[in-house]
N, C-alpha and C positions, 0 to 999 in steps of 0.2 A: 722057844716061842717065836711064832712071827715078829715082833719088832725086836727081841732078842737077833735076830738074823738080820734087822735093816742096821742094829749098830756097827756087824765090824767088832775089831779090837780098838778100842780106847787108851788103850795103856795103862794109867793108875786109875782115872776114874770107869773102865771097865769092868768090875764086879759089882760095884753101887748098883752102878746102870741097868746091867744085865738082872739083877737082882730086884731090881723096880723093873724090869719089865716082868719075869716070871711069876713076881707074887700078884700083880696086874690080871697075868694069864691066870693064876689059882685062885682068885678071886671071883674070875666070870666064870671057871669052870667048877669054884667047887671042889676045890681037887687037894687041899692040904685043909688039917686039922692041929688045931692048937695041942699044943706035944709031940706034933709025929716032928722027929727029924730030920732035917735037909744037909744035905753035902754044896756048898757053894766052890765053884771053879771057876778062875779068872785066868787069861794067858796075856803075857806079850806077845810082842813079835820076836822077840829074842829068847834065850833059854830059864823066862822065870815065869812061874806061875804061882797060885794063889788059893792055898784050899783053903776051908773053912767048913766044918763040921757045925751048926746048931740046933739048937729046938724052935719053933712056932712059939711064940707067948701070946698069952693072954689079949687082945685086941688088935692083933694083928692085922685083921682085916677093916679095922677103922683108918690106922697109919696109913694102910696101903690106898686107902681111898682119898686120903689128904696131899699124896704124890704126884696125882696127874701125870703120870709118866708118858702116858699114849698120846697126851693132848701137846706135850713137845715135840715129838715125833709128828705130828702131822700136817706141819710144814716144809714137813725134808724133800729133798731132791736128789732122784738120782741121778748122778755125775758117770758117764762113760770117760773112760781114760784119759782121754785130751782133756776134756773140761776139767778134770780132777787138776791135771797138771798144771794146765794154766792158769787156773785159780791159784794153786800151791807157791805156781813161777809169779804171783800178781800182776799174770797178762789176764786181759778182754779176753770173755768167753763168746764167741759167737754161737746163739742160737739160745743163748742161754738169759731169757728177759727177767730178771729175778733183782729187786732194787731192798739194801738191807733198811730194815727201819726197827726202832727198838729191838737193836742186838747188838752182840760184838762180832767185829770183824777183823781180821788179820791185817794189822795198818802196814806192814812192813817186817823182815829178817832180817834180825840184824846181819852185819858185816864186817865188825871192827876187831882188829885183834890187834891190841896195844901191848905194853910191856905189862901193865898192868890191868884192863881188863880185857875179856874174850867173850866176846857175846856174837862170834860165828853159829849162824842156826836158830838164833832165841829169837821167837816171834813175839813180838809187841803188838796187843792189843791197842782197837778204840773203838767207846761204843757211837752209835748212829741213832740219833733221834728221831 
């Protein structure tokens, strides 16, 4: 699906995601029926991935409309390379006017590697009111 394509791989929460966008798409199209079977497939970026064989139940198309999947998505931004980086590096994006409000943002990476903990790479969140 199209927003299936604006996510990207996610990591662990990329099957969810992916899987609220597609039944999103079968809903406006019409296009699955309570019992028929789906195959769900998730990847990394690394060598694991995620199958997942089920059926359609019963109201499925109620759940799927209690998701709002497309309506989070429709604040996104596409990021070209630099911007991506420099967001990721927590440098100023130039060109980029975008101010976070009710959300979470990456406060910081951590950096400390002690004898006893290591939190090199763990991003710490905080939300923005």
């Amino acid at each position: 699906s199209d927003t299936m394509l604006d996510l990207g791989n996610l990591y662990t929460a990329a099957l969810p995601a992916w899987m609220a966008a597609g039944f999103e798409q079968a809903v406006d199209e019409n296009s699955l029926s309570v019992g028929e079977e789906v195959l769900t497939l998730g990847y990394g970026s690394g060598d694991a991935a995620e199958v997942i064989p089920f059926f359609m139940a019963e109201g499925w198309q109620e759940a799927t409309a209690k998701i709002h999947f497309g309506d989070a998505m429709r604040f996104a931004i596409d990021l070209n390379r630099e911007q991506y980086e420099a967001l990721h590096d927590g440098r100023r994006v130039a060109g980029l006017d975008y101010v976070p409000n009710n959300e979470f943002i990456i406060d910081r990476v951590g950096g400390t590697d002690e004898r006893h903990f290591t939190d090199l790479g763990i991003e710490y969140y905080k939300f923005i009111a």
